[in-house]
C-alpha positions in Angstrom: 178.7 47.9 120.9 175.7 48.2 117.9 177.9 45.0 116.4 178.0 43.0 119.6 174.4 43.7 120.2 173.6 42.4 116.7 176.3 39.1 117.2 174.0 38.2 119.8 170.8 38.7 118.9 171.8 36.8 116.1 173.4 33.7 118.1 170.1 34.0 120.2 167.8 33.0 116.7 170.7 30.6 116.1 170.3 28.6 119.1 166.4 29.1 118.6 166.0 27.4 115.4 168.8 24.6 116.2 166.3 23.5 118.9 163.7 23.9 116.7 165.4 22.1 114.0 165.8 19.1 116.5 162.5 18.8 117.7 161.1 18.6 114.4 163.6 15.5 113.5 161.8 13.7 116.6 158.5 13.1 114.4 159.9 9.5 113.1 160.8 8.6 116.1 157.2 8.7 117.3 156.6 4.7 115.9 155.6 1.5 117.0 158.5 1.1 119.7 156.6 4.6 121.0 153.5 3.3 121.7 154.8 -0.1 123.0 156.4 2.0 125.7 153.0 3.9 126.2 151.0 0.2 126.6 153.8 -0.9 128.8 153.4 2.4 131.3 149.8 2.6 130.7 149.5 -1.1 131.6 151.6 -1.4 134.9 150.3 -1.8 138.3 153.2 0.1 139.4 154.5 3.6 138.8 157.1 5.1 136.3 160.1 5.6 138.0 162.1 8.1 136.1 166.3 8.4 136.6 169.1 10.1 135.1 172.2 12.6 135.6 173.1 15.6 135.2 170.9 18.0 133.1 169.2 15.2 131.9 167.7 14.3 136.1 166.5 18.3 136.2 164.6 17.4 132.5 163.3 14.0 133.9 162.2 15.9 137.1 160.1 18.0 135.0 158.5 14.8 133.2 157.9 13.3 136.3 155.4 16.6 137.3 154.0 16.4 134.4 152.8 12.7 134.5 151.6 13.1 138.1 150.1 16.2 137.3 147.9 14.3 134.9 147.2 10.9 136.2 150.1 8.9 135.9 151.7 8.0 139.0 155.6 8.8 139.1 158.7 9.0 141.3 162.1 11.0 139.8 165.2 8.9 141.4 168.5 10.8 140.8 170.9 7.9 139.4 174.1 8.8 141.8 171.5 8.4 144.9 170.2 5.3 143.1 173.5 3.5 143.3 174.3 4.5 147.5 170.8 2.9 148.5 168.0 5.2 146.8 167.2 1.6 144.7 165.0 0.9 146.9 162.7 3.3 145.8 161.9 0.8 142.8 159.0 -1.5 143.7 158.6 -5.0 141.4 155.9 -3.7 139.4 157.2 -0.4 138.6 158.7 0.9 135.5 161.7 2.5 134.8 163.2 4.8 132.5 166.8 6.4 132.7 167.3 9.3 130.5 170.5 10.0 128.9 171.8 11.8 126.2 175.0 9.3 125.8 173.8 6.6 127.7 177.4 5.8 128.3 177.6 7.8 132.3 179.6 5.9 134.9 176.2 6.0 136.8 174.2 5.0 134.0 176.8 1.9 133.5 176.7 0.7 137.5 172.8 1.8 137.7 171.4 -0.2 134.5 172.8 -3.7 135.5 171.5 -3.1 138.8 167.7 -2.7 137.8 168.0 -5.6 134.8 169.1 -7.9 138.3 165.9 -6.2 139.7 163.8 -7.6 136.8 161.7 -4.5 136.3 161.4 -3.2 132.5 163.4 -0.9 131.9 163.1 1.8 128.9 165.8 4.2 127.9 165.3 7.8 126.4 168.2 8.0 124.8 170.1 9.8 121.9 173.0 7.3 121.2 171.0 4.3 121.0 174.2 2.5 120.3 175.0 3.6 123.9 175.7 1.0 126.8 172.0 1.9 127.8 170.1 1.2 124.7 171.7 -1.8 124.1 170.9 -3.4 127.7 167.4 -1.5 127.4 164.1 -3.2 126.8 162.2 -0.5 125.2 164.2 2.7 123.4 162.7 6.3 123.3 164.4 7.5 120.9 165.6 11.4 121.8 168.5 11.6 119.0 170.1 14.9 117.8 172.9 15.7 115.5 174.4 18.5 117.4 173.6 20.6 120.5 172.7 24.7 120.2 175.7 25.3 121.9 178.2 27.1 119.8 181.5 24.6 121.3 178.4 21.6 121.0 179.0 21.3 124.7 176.3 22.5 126.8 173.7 20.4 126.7 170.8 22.8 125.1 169.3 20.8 122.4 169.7 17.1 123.5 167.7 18.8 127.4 165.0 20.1 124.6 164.2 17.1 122.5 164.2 14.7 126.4 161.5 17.7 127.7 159.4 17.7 124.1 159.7 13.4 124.2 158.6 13.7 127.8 155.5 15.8 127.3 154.6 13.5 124.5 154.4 10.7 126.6 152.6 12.4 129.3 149.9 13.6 126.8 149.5 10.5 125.0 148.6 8.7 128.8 146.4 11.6 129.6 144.6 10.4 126.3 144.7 6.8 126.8 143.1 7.1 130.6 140.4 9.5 129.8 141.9 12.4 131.7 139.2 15.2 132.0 139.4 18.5 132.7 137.5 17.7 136.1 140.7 15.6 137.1 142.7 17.8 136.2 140.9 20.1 138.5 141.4 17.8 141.5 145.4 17.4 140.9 145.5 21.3 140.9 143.2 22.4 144.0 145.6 25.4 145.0 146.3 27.3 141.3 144.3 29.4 139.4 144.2 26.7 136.9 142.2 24.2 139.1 140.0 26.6 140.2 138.9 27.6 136.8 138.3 24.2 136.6 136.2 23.5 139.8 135.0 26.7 141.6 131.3 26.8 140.3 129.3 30.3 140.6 127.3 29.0 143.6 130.8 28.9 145.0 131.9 32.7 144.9 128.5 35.1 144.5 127.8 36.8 147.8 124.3 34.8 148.6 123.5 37.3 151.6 123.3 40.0 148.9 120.2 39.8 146.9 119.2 43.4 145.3 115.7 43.5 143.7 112.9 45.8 142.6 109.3 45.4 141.3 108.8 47.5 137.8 107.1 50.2 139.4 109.6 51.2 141.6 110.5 55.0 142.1 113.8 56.0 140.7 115.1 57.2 144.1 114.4 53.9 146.0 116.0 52.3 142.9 118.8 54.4 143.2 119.0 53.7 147.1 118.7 50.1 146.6 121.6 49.7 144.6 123.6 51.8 146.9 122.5 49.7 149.6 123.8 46.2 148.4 127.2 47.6 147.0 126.8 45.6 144.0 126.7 48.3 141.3 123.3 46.8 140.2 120.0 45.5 141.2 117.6 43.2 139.3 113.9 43.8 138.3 111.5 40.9 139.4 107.6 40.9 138.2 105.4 39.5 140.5 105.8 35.8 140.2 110.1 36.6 140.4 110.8 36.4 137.1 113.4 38.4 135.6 112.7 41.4 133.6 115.7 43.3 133.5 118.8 44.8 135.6 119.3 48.2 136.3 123.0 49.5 136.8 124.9 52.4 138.4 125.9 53.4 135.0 121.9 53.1 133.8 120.8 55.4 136.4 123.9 58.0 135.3 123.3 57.8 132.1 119.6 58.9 132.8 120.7 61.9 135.0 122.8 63.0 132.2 120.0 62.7 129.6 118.0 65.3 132.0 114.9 62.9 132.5 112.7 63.5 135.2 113.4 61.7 138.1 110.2 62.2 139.8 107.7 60.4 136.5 110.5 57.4 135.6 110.1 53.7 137.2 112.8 51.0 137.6 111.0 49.3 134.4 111.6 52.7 132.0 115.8 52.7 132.8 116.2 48.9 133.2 118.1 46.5 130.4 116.0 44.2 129.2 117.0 40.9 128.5 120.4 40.7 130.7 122.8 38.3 131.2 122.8 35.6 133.3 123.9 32.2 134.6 122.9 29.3 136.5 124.6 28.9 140.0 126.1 25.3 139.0 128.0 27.1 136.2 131.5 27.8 136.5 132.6 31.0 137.6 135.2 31.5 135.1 132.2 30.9 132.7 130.3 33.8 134.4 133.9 36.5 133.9 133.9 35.5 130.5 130.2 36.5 130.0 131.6 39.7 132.0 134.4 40.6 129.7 133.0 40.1 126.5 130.0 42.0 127.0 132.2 45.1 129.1 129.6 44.5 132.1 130.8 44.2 135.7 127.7 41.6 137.1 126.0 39.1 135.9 122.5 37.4 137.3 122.4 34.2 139.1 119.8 31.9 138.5 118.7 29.0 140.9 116.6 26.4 138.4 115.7 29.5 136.6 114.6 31.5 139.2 116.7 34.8 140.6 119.4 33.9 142.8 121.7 37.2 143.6 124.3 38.9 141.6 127.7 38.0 141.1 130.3 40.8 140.6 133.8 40.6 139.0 135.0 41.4 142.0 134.1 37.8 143.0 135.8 36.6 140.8 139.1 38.6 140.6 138.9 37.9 144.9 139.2 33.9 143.6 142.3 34.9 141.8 140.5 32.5 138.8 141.8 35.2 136.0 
């Protein structure tokens, strides 16, 4: 059993550095043919349509995600669908590229004459560029490799690895070449995490009804009462024209019981922090976690133009499912 556990962890690195292997041979492939293919996507007043069969559709599926996901408008057309009435999904001024590891697939050979009829360009991401479908191709991306991870050299493993890798480096080569930011990015991901990191500002998340404060001179007890009162964990210390001074937190006030100060002679401005964190309300609120977790502190102080705003707590944060 200790052999056959060993067999395949060793099959599993195998198969690992085949891919690897395969994706590194892809570098001089990346030439001028390349970025023709990126001018002539970039440059079209239509969209990519992307097609293939096989494992090769469920890779060009993925691609087509990732280039909507990021600016550049795409439709995946499965190539058997394609040939029983899906072609008229394909619009003159789109593109279209048909992915194939053989480029010699009964569907690839009915569907390519087809589109050449249609007169739209037509690029191939192939690894046989000798294929039926480089040769009646008007732009090649090449996707070659040797041998698949496979032990037989059956399953399609490193040929569905090199398509994926070729795919994203299109994608991010378009993001580039449009000026995709991380605010658009924001707006094509609304619903994740990932957007909102991108979008949801402070202003967006801090509870505004909750604003604790004290003056300096403060008694210890209303301190203490204050900050149980606005369930925060914490309340700010404003002089008389609202600046800030400092912030005084639940672990502030225990750390001062457990010193054995006398409650009854201490302010709020003899336990407060000077010099606290804080952050403008047009910030974004992943911004304001990160001040959060590198500095261990659960709050951190909104300002408004400088001036106090409220508090926001991590739990405002964590709520926003933003980490």
């Amino acid at each position: 059993m200790e052999k056959v556990q060993m067999d395949l962890k060793e099959l599993a690195v195998s198969v690992i550095d085949k891919e690897a292997r395969a994706v590194e041979k892809l570098k001089p492939y990346i030439d001028d043919e390349f970025v023709d293919v990126l001018n002539l996507i970039y440059g079209s007043k239509g969209r990519l349509i992307i097609t293939g069969i096989g494992k090769s559709a469920i890779i060009g599926s993925k691609i087509v995600a990732t280039l909507n996901s990021t600016g550049t408008p795409s439709i995946f057309m499965h190539a058997a669908d394609a040939i029983h009435g899906d072609l008229g999904i394909i619009q003159p001024d789109d593109v279209v590229m048909c992915i194939s590891k053989s480029g010699n697939t009964p569907e690839i050979k009915v569907l390519v004459p087809l589109i050449r009829r249609m007169g739209n360009k037509l690029v191939a991401m192939v690894s046989n560029v000798d294929s039926y479908l480089g040769q009646h191709s008007d732009y090649i991306v090449r996707a070659t490799v040797d041998a698949e991870a496979c032990p037989n050299n059956l399953a399609p493993t490193s040929s569905t690895t090199t398509q994926l890798v070729m795919g994203d480096a299109l994608a991010v080569c378009l993001l580039k070449m449009r000026g995709f930011s991380p605010e658009d990015f924001a707006r094509y991901h609304p619903g994740g995490s990932l957007g909102k990191r991108l979008y949801l500002r402070v202003e967006d998340v801090y509870d505004k009804e909750l604003r604790p404060l004290v003056s300096p001179d403060e008694t210890i007890q209303n301190t203490i009462i204050n900050i149980s009162q606005n369930r925060l964990g914490a309340t700010v210390v404003l002089d008389g024209d609202n600046s800030v001074l400092g912030i005084i937190t639940d672990g502030d006030v225990r750390r001062m019981v457990e010193k054995g100060e006398p409650l009854g002679t201490l302010a709020a401005k003899d336990i407060m922090s000077r010099n606290p964190k804080v952050i403008d309300k047009k910030e974004l609120a992943v911004n304001a976690f990160s001040i959060m977790e590198k500095n261990k502190i659960t709050s951190v102080i909104v300002l408004d133009e400088g001036r106090y705003a409220g508090l926001i707590h991590i739990h405002d944060v964590l709520r926003e499912g933003i980490v």
